[in-house]
N, C-alpha and C positions, 0 to 999 in steps of 0.2 A: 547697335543701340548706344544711345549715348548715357553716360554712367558717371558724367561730370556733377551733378548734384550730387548723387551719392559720394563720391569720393571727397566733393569737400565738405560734406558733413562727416565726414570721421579724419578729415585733415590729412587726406593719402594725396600726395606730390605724386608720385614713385606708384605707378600701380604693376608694374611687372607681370604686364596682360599677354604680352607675346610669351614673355621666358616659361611663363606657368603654360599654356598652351601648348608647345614642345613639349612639356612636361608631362601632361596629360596624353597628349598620343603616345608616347612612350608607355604610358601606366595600361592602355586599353587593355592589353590582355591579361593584367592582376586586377583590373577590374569586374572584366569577364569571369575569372573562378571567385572572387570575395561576392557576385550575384550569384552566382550558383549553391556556395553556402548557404547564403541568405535565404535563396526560394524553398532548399530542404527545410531549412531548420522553422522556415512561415510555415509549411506544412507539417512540420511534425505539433507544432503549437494547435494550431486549426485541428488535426485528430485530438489532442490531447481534451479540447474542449467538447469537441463531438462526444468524445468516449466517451466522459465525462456526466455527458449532460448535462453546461454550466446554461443556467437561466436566469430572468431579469431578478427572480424571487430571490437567488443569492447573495442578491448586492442588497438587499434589506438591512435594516441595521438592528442588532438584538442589543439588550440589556443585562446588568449586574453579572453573573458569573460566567454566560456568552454559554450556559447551556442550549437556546434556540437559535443557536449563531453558525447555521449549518452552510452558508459560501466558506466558511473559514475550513471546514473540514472539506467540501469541494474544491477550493482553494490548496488544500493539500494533495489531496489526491493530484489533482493534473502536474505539478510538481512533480510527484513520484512517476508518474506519466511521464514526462517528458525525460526525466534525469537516469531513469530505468530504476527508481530505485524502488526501495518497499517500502518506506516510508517517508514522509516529509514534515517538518516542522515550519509553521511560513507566517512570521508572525509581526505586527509593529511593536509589539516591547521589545524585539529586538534591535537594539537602536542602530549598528552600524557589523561592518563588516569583519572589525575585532570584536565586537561584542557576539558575532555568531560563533566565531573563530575560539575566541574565550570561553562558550558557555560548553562547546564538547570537548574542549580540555578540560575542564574544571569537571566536568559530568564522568569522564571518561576513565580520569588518572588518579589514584588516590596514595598516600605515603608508601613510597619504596618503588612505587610505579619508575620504568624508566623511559624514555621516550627519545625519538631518535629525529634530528630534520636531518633529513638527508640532500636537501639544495641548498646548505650553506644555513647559516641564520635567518632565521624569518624578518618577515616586513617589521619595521621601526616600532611600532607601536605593539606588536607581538613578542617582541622584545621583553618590553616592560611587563609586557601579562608573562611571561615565562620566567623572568626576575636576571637576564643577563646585562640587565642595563636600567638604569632609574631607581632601584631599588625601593620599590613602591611595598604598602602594606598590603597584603595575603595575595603577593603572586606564586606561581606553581613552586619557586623552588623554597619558599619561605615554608609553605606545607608540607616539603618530605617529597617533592618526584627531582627524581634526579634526569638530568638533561644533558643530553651528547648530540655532538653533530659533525655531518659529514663534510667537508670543504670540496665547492668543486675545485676542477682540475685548472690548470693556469690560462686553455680557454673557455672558460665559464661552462662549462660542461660537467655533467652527473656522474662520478666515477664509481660505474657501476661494480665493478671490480672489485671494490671495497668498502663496498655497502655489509657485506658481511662480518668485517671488521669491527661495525659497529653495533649491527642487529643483530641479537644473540636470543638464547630460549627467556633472557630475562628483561626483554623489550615488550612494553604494553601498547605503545604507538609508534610509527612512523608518520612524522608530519611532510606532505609535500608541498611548495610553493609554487603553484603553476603562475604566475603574473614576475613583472621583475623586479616589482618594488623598487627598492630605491637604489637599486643594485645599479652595474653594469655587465646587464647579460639581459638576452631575449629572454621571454617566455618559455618554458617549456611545452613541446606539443603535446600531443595524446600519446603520440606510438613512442616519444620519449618517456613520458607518466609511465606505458603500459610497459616499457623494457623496466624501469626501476621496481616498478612493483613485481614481475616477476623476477628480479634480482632478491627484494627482501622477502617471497614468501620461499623461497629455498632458502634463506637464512634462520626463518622465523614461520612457519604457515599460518600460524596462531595469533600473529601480532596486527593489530586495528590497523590499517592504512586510511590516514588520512590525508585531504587533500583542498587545499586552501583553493577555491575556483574562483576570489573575487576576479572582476577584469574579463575572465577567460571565457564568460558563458554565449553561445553563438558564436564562438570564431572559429570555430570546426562545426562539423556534420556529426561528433558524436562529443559524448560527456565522460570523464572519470569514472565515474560509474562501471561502463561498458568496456572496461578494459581491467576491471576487478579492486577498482579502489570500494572501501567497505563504506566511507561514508564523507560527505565534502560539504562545504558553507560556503556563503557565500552575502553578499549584501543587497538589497532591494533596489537602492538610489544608483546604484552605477547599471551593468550592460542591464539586468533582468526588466529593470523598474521602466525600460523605455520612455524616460525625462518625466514619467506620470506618477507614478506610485512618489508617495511622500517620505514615506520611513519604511524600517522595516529588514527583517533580516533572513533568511534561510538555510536552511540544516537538512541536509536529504541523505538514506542509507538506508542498513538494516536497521529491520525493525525495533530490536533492541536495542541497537545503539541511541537510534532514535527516542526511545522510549525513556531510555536515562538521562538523553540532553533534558528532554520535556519535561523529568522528575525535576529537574534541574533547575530551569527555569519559572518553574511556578514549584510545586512541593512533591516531594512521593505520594503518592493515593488520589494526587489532581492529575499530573500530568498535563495532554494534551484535550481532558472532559473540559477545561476550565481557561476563559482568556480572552476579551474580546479583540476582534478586530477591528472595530470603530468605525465601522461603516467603510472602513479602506476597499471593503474586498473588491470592490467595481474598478478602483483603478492599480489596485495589483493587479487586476485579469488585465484593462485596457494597458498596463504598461507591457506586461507578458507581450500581449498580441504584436504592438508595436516593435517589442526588442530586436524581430532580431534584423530588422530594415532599418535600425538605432546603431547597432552595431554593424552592418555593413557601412552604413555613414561613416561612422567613427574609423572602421578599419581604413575606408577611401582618402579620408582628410591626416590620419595619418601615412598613407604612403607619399600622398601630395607631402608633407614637410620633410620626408626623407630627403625624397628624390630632390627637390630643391635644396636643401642643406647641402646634402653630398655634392652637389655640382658646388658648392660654396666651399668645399674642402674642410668641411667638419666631419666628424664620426657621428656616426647615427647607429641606435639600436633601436631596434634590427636592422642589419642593414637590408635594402631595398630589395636584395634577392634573398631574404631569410626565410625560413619560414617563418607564420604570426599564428600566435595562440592568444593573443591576447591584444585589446586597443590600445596598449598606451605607447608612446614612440619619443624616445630617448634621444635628445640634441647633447653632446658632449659641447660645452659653449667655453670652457676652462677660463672661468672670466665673471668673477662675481655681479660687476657693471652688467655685461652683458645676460644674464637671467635676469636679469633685475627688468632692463629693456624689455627685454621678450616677456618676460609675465604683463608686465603695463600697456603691452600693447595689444595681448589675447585679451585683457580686462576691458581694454575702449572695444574689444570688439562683439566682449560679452551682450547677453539680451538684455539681463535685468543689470544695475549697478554698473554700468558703463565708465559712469564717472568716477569711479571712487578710485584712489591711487595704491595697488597692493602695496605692504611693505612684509619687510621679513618680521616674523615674531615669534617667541615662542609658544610652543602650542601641544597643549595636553598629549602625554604619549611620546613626543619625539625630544630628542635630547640634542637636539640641533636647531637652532632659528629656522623656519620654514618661509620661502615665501609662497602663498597663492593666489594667482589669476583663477576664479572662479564666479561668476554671474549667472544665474540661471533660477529657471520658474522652481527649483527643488532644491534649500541650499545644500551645499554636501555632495551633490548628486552631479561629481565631475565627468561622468559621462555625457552631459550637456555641450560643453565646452570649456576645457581648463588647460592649465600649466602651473604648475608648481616645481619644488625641492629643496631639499637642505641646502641653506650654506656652507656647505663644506665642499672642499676639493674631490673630485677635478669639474668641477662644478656643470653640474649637469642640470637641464632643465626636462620635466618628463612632460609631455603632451598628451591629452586625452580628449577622447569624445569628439561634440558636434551630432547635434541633430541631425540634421544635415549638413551633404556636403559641402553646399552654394555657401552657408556661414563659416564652414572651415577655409573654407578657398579666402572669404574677404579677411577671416583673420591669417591667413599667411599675408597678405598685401599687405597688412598693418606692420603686419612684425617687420616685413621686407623693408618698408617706408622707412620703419624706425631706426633701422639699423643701418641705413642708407646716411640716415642725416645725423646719425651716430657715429660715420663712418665705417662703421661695426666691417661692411662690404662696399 
């Protein structure tokens, strides 16, 4: 096929048709198991719906207090459905995936409470909701909870060893970060999750385990949940939202816990009686049903950028034989120019906003200049296709998403092109 139009509408010299090709037979058999998740985790979606019995009557749209707004509580259930839990909150005033994050800390912890991360500090913007950085008005530590955390070990690993050190009979939460943020360290797996949490309930049996799942949702065949975390969040627009759902945020666990988020977020005596979905419900289910053929995309077109970096002699997290619990995939670029490159070039390769030029800026929540490559039918919603990260040393760029894989593959040829005539390679 000839593909010379194409290429000179996105101005690719340098297509690196052969080198990705190698690259790709090489990948076939971690292609093989990332479709094998995929077909599970399509069928556990497809029962959750049956179970269910989600109908066209759901996607209706009700009015004023969203008492007749019965998809929203359908909508919940298959949630719980799918995540094992007892309860789910699944809501668009939740606006993102700190703000799901924030509303079961704030529901959860009250003065004196103490709470424990035990992966190190959390994501940037959790940061500032917790109060160890930005020193913003009514984050958790300005209220009376006091905050401890565990550092992992000097290879970015859980030391589980002295989790106990930390968690003690006067611990209310332990928070885990399964995604990598803005760290340098993979994801944490499940049977990692499930060794920590049995390390803190012989510390603590009593203490709330929670468990931040933005990123991680469909990159296993099972959930947090099913390994005894009590209750985990997560955001709508990144893996769940399948590039459809527009906003929107998720909260799933015991029923109580649940039930305090939801005091929470609308009042005590409302809970979750009260809150419309705005006619969302129809492409919350259609993005569900999509996700997790969303996320095996996403997982493919990140092992493609590994695998090609690493043959470039850069660091990649994860590396190409790691395990993945989550899509995002870490270029170590130690080269402020060179993020800068690579975001400009995933941005021409974006859908919507092609043209626009990222630059770094600062940005609500993070205490560092960000830059982001993001284009897409959802803004926000970097599970589409992105790249981002702080300007700070060792200057890393994080990669995420792709609809599909055929759009991640043309954005590696852009980024390759760029760096080609950047000499970057």
């Amino acid at each position: 096929m000839n593909y010379k139009e194409i290429y000179e509408n996105f101005k690719i010299d340098n297509d690196f048709d052969e080198e990705i090709k190698q690259i790709e037979k090489k990948l076939q058999d971690k292609f093989l198991k990332i479709d094998e998740i995929s077909e599970y985790n399509q069928l556990k979606v497809l029962k959750a719906f049956k179970g269910n019995d989600l109908q066209t009557s759901d996607f209706m749209q009700s009015t004023g207090y969203g008492y007749a707004d019965t998809g929203r509580d359908k909508i919940e259930a298959i949630f719980s459905d799918i995540f094992k839990a007892e309860d789910s909150l699944v809501r668009p005033s939740i606006v993102s995936g700190t703000h799901a994050l924030s509303i079961v800390l704030f529901a959860l912890l009250k003065a004196g409470d103490k709470m424990v991360a035990i992966t190190d500090d959390p994501y940037d913007t959790m940061q500032q909701v917790i109060g160890i950085a930005g020193n913003k008005k009514g984050n958790l530590i300005e209220r009376g909870i006091k905050y401890d955390k565990l550092e992992l070990d000097s290879y970015n690993r859980i030391q589980y060893d002295k989790i106990g050190n930390h968690v003690d009979d006067k611990t209310r939460l332990v928070l885990i970060q399964r995604s990598t943020g803005y760290t340098q360290r993979r994801a944490f797996t499940i049977e990692e999750i499930k060794k920590a949490i049995d390390y803190v309930r012989k510390a603590n049996p009593n203490t709330i385990i929670f468990v931040d799942n933005c990123y991680g949702e469909f990159t296993e065949t099972i959930e947090p949940i099913e390994v005894g975390a009590d209750i985990l969040a997560g955001s709508l627009i990144k893996n769940l939202g399948g590039g459809i759902a527009i906003t929107g945020g998720y909260i799933c666990g015991k029923k109580d816990l649940v039930e305090y988020c939801a005091n929470h977020l609308t009042a005590p005596g409302i809970g979750k009686d009260e809150g419309l979905s705005f006619g969302t419900n129809r492409l919350v289910a259609e993005g569900l049903y999509f996700a997790p053929h969303i996320v095996k995309e996403a997982m493919k077109v990140a092992l493609l950028f590994a695998h090609t970096f690493t043959n470039l002699s850069y660091e990649v997290i994860p590396k190409i034989d790691d395990p993945r619990s989550d899509i995002v995939q870490s270029i170590i670029l130690e080269d402020p120019e060179k993020v800068k490159v690579f975001c400009k070039a995933i941005q021409e390769a974006c859908s919507v906003d092609s043209n626009f030029v990222p630059e770094a800026f600062p940005m609500p929540g993070y205490e560092d200049p960000v830059i982001m490559a993001a284009g897409g039918f959802v803004e926000g919603a970097t599970s589409e296709l992105s790249a981002d990260g702080p300007l700070r040393e060792p200057y890393v760029v994080y990669l995420q998403g792709g609809l599909n894989y055929f759009h991640g593959k043309l954005a590696l040829k852009l980024v390759l092109d760029r760096f080609k005539k950047e000499k970057f390679i």
